[in-house]
C-alpha positions in Angstrom: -51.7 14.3 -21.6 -48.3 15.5 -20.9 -45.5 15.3 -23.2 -41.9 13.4 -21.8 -39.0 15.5 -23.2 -36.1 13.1 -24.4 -32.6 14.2 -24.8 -30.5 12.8 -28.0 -28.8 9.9 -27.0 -25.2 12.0 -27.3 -26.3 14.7 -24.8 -27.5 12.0 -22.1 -24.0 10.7 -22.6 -22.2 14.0 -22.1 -24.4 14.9 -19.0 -23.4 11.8 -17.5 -20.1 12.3 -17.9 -19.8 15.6 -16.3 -21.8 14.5 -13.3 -19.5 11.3 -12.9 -16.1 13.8 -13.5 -17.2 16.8 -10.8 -18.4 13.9 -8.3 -16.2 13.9 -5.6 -15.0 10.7 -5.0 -15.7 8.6 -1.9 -13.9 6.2 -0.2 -16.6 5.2 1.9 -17.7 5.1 5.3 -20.3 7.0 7.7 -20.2 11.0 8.3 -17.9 13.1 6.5 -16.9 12.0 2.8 -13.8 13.9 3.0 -11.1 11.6 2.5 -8.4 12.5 1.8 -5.4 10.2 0.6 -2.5 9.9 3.0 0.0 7.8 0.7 0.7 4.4 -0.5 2.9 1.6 0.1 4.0 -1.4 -1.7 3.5 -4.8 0.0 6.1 -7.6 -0.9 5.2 -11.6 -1.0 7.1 -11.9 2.5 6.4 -10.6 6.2 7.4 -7.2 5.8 7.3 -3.9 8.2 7.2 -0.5 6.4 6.6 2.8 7.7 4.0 5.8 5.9 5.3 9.1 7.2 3.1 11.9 7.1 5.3 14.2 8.5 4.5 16.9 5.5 0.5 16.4 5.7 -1.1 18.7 7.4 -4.0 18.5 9.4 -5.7 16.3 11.5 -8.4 13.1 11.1 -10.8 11.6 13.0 -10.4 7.9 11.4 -8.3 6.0 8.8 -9.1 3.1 5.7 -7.1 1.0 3.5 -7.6 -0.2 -0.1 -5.6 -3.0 -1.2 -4.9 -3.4 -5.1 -2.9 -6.5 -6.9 -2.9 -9.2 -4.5 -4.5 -9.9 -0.9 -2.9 -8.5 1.7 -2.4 -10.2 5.5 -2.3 -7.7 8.3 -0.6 -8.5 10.8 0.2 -5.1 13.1 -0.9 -1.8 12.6 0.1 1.2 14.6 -0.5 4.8 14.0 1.9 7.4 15.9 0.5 11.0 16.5 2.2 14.3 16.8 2.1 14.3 19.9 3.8 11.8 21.1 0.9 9.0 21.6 0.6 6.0 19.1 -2.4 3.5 18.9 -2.5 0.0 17.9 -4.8 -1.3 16.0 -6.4 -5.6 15.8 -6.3 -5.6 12.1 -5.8 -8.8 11.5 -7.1 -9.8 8.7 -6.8 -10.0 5.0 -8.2 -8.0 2.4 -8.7 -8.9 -0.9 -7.7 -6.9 -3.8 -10.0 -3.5 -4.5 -11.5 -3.8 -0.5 -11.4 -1.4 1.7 -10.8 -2.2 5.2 -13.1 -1.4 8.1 -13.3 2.6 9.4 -10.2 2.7 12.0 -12.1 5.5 14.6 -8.6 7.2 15.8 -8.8 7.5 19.7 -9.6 11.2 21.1 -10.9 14.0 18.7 -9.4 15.5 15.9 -5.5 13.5 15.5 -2.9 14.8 13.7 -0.8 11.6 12.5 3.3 11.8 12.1 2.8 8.2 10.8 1.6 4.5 10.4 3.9 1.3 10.7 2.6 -1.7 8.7 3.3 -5.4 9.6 2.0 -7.3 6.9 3.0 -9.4 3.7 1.1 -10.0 0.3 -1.0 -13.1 -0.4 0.6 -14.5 -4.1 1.5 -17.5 -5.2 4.4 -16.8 -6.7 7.8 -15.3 -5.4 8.6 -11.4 -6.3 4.4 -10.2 -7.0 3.1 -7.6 -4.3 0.3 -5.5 -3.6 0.0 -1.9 -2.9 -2.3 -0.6 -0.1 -3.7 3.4 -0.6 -4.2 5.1 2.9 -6.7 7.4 3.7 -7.6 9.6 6.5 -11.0 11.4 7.3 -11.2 14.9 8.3 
């Protein structure tokens, strides 16, 4: 009969814990789980257009996400300019609820190295002067 080693209670606990802590973390998606966070933004309760600039980050991506936090968030417009010149719009439109991610946004052509994204969109509250933030990240 074989014998089933069990670790003290307080060792499990500490073995967890440095498993969860040199995890990379995920965003999610198919492929690579490099993500890598772009910036964040915060959303007003009104129709708003902002502008993430990524004129400092370096490198390039093959696809984008967003994570909303604090309220819902409508999207409205989304359109991501490239160094070179080009820019792609993207049929958001939708809302996503606080702690989603959005869909994978595949960026057209390979490898795309963004200057940055402009935002059309407003937070869903009920009240006047609450926002949300929304987290962008790009894949690599």
């Amino acid at each position: 009969m074989k014998k089933i080693m069990r670790l003290p209670v307080s060792l499990s606990v500490v073995l967890l814990a440095l498993i969860t802590m040199t995890a990379e973390p995920a965003v999610a998606g198919r492929g690579s789980n490099k993500w890598t966070s772009l910036g964040e933004l915060h959303v007003s309760d009104r129709v708003d257009r902002d502008v993430l600039r990524l004129e400092n980050r370096r490198g390039t991506f093959d696809s984008i996400r967003l994570k909303v936090k604090g309220h819902a968030v409508q999207f409205h417009d989304v359109e991501i300019h490239f160094e070179n010149g080009t820019k792609q719009e993207v049929a958001l439109r939708s809302v996503i609820r606080p702690g989603k991610l959005s869909r994978v946004i595949d960026l057209q052509g390979s490898q795309r190295a963004i200057k940055k994204i402009v935002f059309v969109y407003d937070a869903q509250t009920l009240r006047r002067g609450k926002g949300a933030k929304i987290h962008v990240y790009g894949r690599r």
